[in-house]
N, C-alpha and C positions, 0 to 999 in steps of 0.2 A: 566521514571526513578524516583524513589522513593526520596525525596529530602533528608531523612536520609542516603541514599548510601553512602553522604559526609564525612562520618566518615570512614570512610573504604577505599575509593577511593586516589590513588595518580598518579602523572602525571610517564605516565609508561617511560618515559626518563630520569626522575633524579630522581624518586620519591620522586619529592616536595609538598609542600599542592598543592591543587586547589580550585579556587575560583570561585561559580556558579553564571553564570550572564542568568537570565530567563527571555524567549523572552512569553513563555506561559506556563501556567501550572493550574492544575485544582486539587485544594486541597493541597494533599501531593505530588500530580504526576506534573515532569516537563516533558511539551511538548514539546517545542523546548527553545533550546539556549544554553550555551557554558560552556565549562572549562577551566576554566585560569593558565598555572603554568606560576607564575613571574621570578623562575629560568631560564624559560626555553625561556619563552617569546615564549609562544607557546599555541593556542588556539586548543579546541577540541569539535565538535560540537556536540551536543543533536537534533534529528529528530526525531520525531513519539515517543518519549519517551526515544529512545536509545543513550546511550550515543557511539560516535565511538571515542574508545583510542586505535586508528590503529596510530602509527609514523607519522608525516604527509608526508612521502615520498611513502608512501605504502597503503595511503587513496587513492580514484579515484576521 
């Protein structure tokens, strides 16, 4: 995930900010670690680069 996405991106349940916390990343690209909405109090996890903003009921 490209760390500029941040501009663009919102938490798809209330569409509040999100805030990136990086576990690794290599330049502009994040590799692994999470998205935080404080409204929501609800994390969204970054793997292999992608970010998944699936509901967390409908993640696996």
């Amino acid at each position: 995930m490209k760390k500029e996405m941040m501009n663009i991106l919102a938490c798809p349940l209330c569409k509040g900010e999100l805030v990136l916390n990086i576990s690794s990343d290599e330049g502009e690209e994040v590799i692994s670690g999470t998205l935080y909405c404080a409204a929501c109090d609800e994390y969204y996890p970054i793997e292999k680069g992608i970010p998944n903003m699936l509901p967390p009921e409908m993640r696996d």
